[in-house]
N, CA, C and O atoms as a Tinker XYZ file with bonds, in Angstrom:
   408  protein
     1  N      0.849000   -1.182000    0.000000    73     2
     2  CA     0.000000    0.000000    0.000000    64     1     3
     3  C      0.895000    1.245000    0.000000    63     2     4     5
     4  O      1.772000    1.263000    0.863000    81     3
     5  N      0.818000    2.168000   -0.739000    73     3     6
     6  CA     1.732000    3.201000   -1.181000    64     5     7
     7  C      0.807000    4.450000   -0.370000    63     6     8     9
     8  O     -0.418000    4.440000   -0.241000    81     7
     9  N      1.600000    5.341000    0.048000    73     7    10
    10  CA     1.398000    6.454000    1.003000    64     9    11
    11  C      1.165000    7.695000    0.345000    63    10    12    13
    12  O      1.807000    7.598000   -0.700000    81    11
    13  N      0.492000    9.036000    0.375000    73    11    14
    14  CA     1.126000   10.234000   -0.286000    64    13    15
    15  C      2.187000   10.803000    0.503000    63    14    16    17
    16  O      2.253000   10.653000    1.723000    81    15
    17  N      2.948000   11.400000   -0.123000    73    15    18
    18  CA     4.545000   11.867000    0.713000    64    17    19
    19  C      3.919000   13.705000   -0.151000    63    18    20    21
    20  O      3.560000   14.215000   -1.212000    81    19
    21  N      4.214000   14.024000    1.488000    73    19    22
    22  CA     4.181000   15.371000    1.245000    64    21    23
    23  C      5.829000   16.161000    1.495000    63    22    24    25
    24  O      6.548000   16.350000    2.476000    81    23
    25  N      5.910000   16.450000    0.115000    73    23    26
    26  CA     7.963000   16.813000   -0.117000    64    25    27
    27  C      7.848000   18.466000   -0.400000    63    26    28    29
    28  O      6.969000   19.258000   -0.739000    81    27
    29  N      8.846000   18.491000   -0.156000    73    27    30
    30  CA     9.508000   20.275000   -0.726000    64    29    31
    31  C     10.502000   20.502000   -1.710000    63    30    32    33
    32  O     10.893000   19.505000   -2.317000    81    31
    33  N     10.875000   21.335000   -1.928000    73    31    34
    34  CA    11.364000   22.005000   -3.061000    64    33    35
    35  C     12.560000   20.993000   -3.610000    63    34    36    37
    36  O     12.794000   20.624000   -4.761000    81    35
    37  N     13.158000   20.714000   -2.494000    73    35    38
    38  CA    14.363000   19.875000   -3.098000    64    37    39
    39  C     14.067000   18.001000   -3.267000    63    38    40    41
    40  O     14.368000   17.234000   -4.182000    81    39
    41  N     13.269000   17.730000   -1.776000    73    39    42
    42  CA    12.412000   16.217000   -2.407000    64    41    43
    43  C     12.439000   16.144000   -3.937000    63    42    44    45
    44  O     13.234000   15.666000   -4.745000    81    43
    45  N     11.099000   16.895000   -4.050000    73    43    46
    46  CA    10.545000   17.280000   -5.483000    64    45    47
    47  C     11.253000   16.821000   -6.652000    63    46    48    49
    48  O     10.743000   15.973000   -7.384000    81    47
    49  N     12.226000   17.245000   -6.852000    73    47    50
    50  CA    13.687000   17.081000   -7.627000    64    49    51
    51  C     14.207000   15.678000   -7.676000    63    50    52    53
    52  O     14.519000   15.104000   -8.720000    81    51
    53  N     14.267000   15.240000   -6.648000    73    51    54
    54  CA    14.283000   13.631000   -6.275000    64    53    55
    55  C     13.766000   12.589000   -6.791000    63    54    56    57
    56  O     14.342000   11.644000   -7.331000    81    55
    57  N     11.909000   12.883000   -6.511000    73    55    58
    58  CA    11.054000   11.974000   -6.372000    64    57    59
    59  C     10.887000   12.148000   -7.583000    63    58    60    61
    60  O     10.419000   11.110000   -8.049000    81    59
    61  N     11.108000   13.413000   -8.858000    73    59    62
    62  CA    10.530000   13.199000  -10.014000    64    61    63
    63  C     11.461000   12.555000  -10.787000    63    62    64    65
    64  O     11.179000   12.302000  -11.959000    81    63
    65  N     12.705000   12.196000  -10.249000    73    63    66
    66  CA    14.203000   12.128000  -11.096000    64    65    67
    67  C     13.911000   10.226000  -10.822000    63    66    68    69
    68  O     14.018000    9.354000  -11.683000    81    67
    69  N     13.658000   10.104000   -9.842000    73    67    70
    70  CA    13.282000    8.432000   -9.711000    64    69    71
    71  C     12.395000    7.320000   -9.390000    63    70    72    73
    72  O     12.435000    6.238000   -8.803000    81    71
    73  N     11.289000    8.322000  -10.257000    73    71    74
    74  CA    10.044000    7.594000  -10.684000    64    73    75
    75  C      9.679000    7.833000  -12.124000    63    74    76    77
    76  O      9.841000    8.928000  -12.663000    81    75
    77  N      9.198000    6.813000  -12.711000    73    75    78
    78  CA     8.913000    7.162000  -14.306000    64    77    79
    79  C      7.234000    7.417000  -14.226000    63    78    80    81
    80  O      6.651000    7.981000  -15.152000    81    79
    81  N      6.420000    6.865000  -12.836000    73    79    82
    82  CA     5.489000    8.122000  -13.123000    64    81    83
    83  C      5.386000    8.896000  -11.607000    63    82    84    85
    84  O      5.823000    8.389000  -10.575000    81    83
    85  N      4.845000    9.976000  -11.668000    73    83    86
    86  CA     4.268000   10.975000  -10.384000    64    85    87
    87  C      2.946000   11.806000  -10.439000    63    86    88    89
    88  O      2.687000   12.284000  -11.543000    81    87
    89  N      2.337000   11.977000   -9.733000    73    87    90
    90  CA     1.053000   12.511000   -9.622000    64    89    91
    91  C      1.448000   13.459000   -8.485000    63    90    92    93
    92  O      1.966000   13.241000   -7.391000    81    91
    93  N      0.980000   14.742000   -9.177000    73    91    94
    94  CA     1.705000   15.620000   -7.984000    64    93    95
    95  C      0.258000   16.754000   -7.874000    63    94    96    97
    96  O     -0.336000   17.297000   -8.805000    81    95
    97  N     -0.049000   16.859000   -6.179000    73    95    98
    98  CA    -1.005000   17.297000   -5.768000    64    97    99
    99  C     -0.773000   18.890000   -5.318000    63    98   100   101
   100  O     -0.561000   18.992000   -4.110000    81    99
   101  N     -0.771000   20.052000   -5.995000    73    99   102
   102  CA    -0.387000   21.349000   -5.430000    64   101   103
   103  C     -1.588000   21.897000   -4.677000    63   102   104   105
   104  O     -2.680000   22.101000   -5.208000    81   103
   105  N     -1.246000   22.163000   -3.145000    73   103   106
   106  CA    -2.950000   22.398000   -2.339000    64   105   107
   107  C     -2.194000   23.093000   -1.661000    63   106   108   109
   108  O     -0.980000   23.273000   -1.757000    81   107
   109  N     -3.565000   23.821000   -0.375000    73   107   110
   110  CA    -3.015000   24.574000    0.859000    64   109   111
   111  C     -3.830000   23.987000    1.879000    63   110   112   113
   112  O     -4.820000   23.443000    1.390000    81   111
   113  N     -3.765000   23.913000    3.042000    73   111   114
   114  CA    -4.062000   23.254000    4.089000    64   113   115
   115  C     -5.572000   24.117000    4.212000    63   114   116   117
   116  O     -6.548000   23.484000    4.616000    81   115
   117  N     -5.717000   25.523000    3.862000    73   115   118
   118  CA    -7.127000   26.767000    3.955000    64   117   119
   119  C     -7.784000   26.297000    2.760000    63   118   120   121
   120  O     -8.970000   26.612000    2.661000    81   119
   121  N     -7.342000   25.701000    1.949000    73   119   122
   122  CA    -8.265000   25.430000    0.359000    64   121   123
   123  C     -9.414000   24.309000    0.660000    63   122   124   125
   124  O     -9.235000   23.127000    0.951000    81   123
   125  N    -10.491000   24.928000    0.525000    73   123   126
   126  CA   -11.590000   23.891000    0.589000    64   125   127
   127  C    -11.821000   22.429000    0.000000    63   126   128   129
   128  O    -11.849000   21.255000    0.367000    81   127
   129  N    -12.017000   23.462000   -1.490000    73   127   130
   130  CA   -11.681000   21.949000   -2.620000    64   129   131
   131  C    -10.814000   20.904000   -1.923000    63   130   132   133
   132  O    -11.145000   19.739000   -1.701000    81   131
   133  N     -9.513000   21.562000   -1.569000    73   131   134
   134  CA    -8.440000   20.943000   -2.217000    64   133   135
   135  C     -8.781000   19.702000   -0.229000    63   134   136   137
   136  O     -8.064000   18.730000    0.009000    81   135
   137  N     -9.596000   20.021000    0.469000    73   135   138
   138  CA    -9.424000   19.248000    1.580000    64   137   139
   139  C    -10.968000   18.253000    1.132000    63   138   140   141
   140  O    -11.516000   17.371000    1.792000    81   139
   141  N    -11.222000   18.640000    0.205000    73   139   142
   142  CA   -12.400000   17.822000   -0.636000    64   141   143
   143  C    -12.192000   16.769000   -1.464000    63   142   144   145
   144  O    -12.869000   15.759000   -1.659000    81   143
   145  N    -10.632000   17.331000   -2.165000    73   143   146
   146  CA   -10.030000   16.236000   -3.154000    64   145   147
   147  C     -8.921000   15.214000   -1.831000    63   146   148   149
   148  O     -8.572000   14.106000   -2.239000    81   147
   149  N     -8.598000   15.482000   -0.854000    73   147   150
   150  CA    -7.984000   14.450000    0.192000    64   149   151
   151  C     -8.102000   12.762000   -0.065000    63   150   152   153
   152  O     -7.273000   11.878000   -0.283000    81   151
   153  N     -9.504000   12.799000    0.074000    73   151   154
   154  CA    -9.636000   11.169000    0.585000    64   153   155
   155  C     -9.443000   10.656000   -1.015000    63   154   156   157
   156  O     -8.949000    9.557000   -1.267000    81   155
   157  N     -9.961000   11.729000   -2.214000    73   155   158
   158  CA    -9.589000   10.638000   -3.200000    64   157   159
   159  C     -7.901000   10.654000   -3.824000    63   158   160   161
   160  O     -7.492000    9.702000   -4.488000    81   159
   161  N     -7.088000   11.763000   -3.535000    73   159   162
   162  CA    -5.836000   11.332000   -3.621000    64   161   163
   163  C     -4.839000   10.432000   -2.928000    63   162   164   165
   164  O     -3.768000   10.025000   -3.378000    81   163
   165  N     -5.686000   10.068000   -1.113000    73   163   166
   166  CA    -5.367000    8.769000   -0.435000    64   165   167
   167  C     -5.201000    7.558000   -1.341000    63   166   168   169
   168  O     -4.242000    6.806000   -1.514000    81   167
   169  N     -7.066000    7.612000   -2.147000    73   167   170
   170  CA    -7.358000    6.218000   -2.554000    64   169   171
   171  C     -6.440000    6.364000   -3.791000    63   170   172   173
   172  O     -5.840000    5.312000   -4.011000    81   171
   173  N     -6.190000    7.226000   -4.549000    73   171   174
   174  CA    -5.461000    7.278000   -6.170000    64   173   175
   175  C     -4.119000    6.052000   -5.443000    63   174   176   177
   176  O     -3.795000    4.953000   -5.894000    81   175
   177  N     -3.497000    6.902000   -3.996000    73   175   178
   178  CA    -2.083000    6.616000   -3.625000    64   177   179
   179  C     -2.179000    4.663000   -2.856000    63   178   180   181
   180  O     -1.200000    4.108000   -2.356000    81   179
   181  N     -3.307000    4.139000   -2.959000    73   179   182
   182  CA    -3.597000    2.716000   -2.363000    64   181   183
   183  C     -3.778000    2.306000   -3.564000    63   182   184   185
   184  O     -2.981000    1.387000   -3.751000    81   183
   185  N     -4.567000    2.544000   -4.725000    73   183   186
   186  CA    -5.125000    1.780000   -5.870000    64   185   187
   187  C     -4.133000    1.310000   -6.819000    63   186   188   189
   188  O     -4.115000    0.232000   -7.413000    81   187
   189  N     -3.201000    2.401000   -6.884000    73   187   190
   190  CA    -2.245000    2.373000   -7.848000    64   189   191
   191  C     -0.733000    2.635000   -7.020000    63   190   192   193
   192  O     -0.253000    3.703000   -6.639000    81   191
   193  N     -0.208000    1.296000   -6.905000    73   191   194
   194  CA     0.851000    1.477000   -5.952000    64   193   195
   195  C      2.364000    1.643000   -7.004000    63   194   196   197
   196  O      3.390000    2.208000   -6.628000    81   195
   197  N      2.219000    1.181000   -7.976000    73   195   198
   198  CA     3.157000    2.045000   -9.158000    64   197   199
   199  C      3.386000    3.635000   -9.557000    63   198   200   201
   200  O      4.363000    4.031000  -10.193000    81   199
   201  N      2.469000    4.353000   -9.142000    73   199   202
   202  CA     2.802000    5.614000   -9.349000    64   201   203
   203  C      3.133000    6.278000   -7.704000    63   202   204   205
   204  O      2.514000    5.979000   -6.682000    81   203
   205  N      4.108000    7.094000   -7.800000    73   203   206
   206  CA     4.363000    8.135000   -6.750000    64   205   207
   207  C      3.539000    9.074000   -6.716000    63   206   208   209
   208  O      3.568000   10.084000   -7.419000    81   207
   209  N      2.388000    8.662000   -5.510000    73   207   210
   210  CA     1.770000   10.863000   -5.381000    64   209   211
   211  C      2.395000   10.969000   -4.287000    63   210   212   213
   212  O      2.897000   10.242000   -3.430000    81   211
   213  N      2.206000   12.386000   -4.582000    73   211   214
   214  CA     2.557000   13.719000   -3.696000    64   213   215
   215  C      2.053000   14.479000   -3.658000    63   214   216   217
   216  O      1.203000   14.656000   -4.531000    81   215
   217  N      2.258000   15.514000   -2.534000    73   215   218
   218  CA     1.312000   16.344000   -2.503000    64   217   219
   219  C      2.358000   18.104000   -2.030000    63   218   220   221
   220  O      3.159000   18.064000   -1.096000    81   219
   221  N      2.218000   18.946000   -2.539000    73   219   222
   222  CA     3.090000   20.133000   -2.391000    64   221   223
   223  C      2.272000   21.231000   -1.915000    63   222   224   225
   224  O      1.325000   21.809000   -2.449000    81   223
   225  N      2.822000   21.389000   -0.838000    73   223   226
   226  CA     2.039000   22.896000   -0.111000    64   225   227
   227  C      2.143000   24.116000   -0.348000    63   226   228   229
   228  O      2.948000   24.866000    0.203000    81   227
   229  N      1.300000   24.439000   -1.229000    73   227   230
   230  CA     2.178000   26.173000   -2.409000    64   229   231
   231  C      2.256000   27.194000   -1.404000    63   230   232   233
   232  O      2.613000   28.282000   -1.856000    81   231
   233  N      1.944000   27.149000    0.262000    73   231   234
   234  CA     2.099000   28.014000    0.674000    64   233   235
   235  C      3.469000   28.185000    1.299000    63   234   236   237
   236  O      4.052000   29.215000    1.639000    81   235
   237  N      3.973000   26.434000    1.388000    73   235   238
   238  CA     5.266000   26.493000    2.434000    64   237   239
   239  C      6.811000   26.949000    0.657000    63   238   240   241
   240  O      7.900000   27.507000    0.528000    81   239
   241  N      5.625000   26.099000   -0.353000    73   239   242
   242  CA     7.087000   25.580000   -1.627000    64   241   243
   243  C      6.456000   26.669000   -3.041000    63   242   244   245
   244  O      6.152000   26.325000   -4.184000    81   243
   245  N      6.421000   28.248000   -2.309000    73   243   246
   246  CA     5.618000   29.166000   -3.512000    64   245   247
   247  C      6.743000   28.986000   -4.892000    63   246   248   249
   248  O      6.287000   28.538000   -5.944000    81   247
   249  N      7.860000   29.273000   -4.820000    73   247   250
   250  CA     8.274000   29.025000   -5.734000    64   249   251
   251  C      8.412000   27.544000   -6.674000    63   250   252   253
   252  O      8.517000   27.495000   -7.900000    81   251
   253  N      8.386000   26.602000   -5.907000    73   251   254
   254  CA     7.825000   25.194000   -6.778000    64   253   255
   255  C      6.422000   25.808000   -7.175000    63   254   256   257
   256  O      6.322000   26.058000   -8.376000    81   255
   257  N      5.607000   26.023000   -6.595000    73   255   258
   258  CA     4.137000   26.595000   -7.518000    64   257   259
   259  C      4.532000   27.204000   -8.570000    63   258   260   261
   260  O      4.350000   26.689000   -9.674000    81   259
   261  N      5.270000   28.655000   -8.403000    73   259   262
   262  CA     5.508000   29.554000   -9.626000    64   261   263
   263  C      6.471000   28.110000  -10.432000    63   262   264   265
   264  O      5.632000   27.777000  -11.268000    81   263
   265  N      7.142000   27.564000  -10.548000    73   263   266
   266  CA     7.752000   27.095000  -11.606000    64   265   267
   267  C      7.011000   26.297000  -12.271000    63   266   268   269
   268  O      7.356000   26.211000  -13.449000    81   267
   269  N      6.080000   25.646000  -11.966000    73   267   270
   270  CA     5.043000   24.712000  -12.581000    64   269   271
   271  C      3.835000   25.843000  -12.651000    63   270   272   273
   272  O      2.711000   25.345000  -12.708000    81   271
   273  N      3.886000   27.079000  -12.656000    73   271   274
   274  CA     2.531000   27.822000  -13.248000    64   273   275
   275  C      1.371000   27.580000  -12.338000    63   274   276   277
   276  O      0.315000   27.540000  -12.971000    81   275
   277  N      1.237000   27.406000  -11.057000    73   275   278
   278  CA     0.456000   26.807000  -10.435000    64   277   279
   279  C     -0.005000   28.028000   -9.772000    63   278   280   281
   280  O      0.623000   28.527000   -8.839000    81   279
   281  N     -1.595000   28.745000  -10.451000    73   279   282
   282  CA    -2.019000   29.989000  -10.058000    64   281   283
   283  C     -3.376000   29.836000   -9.427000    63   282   284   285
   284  O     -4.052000   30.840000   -9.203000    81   283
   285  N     -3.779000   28.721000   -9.152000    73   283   286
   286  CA    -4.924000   27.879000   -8.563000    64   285   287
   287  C     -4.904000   27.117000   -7.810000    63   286   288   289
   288  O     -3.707000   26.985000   -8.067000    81   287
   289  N     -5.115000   26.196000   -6.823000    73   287   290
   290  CA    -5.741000   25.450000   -6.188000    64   289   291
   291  C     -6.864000   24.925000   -5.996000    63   290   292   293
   292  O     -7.848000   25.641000   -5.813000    81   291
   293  N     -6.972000   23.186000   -6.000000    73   291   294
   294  CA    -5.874000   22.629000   -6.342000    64   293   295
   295  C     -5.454000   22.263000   -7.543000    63   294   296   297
   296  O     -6.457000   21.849000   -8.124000    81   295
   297  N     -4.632000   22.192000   -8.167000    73   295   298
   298  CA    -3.293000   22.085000   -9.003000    64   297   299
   299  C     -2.848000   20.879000   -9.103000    63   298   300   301
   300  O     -1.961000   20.519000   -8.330000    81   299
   301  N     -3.496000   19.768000  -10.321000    73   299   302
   302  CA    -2.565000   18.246000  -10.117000    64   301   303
   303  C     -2.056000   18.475000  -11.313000    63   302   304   305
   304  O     -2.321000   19.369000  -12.116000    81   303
   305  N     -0.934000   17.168000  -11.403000    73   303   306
   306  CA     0.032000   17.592000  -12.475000    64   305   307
   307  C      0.882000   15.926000  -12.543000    63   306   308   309
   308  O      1.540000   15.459000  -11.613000    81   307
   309  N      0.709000   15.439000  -13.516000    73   307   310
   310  CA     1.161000   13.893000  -13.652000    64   309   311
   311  C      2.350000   13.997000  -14.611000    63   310   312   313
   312  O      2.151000   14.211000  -15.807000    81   311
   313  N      3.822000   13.819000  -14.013000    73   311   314
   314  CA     4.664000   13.368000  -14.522000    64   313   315
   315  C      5.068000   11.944000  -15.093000    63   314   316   317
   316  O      4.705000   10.961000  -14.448000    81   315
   317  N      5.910000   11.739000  -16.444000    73   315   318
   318  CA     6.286000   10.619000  -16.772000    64   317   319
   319  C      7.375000   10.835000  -17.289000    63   318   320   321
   320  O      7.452000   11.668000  -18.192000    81   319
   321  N      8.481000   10.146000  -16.853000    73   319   322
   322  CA     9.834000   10.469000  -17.225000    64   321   323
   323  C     10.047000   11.934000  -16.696000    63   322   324   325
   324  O     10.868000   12.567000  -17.359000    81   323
   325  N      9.678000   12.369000  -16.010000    73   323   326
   326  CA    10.659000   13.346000  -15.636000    64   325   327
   327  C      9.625000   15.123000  -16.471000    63   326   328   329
   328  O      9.857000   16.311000  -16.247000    81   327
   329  N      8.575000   14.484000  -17.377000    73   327   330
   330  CA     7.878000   15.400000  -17.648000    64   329   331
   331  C      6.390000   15.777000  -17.625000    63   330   332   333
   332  O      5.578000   14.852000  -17.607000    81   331
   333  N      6.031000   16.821000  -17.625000    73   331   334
   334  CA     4.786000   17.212000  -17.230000    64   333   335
   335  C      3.972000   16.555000  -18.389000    63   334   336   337
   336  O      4.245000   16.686000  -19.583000    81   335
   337  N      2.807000   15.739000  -17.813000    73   335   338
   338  CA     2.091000   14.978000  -19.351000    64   337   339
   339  C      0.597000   15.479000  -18.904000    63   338   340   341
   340  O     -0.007000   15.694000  -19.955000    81   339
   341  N     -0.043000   15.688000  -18.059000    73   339   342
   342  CA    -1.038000   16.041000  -18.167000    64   341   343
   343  C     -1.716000   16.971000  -16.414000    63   342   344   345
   344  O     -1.418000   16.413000  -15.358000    81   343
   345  N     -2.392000   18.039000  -16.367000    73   343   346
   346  CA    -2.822000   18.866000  -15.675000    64   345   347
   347  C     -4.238000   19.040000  -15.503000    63   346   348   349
   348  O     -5.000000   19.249000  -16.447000    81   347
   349  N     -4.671000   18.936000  -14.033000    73   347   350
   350  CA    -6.058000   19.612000  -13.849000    64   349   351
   351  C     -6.363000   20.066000  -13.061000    63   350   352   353
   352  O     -6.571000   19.403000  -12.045000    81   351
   353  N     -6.561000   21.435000  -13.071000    73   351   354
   354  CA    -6.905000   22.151000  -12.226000    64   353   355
   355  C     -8.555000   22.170000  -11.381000    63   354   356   357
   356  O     -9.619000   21.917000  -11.947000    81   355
   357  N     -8.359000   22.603000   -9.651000    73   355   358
   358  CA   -10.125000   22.396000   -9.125000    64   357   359
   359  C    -10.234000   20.762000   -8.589000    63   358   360   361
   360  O     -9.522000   19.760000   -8.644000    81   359
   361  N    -11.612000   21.146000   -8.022000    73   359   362
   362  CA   -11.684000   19.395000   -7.837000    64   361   363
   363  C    -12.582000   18.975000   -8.685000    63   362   364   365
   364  O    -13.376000   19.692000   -9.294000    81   363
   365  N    -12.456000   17.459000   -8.770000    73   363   366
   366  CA   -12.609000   16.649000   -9.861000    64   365   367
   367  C    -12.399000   15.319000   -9.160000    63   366   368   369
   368  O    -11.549000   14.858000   -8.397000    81   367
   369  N    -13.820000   14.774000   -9.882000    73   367   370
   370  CA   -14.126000   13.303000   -9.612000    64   369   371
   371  C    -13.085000   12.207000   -9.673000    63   370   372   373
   372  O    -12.280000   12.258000  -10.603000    81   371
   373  N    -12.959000   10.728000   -8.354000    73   371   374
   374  CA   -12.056000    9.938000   -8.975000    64   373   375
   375  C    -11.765000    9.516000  -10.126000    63   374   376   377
   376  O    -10.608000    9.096000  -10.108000    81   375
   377  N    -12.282000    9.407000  -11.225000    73   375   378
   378  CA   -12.164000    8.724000  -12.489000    64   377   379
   379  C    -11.346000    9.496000  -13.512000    63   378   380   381
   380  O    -10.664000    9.025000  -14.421000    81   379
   381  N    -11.567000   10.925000  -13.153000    73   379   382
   382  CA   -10.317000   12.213000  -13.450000    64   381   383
   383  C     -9.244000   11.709000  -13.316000    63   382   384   385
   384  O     -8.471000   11.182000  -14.117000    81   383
   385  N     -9.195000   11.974000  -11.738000    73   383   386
   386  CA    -7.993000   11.470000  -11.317000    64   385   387
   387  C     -7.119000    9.954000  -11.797000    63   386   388   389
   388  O     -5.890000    9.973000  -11.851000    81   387
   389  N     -7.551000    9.258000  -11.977000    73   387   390
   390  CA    -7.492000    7.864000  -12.877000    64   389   391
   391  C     -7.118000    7.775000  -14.016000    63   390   392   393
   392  O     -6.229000    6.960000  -14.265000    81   391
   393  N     -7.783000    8.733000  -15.262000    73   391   394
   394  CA    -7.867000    9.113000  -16.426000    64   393   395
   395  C     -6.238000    9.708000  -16.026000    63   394   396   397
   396  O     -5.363000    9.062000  -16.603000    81   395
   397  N     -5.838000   10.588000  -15.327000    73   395   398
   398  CA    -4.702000   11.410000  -15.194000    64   397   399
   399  C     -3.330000   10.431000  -15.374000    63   398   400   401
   400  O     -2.163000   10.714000  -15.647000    81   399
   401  N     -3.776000    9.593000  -15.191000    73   399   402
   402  CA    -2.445000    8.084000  -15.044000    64   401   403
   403  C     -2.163000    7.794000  -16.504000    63   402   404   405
   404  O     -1.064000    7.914000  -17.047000    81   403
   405  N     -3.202000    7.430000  -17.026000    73   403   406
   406  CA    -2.828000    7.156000  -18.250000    64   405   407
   407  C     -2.257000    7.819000  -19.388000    63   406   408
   408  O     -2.037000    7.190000  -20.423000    81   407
């Protein structure tokens, strides 16, 4: 059963350099949505124990936000190889989130 790891600026760098995929969750602890989208980025991080999520706190890691353009909350963003392949901003149903893997 795979965990979400909540990383910072330099993690970040890490976790995207040695995983070929990542699901990366940009929220703030005050964002409604984004404590709305919680339980289904738990289940994304149990269902699918091949991908790395995470989750980035744009209030503690603003500049990881500004470098990924992240002018909203919440802010997901699915890496593969090391690059940005697909984005959705707001909350959004599990099957989104799912769809986001592929």
């Amino acid at each position: 059963m795979s965990e979400v790891l909540h990383v910072n600026s330099q993690e970040f760098e890490n976790v995207i350099a040695q995983n070929d995929v990542v699901f990366v969750d940009f929220f703030a602890n005050w964002c409604g949505p984004c404590k709305m989208l919680a339980p289904s980025i738990d289940k994304l991080a149990q269902e699918h124990p091949e991908v790395k999520v995470v989750k980035v706190d744009v209030d503690q890691e603003p500049s990881l936000a500004m470098q990924f353009g992240v002018q909203s909350i919440p802010t997901l963003i699915t890496f593969k190889k090391g690059q940005a392949v697909n984005r959705q901003l707001g909350f959004v149903p599990y099957e989104t989130l799912e769809n986001m893997l592929k």
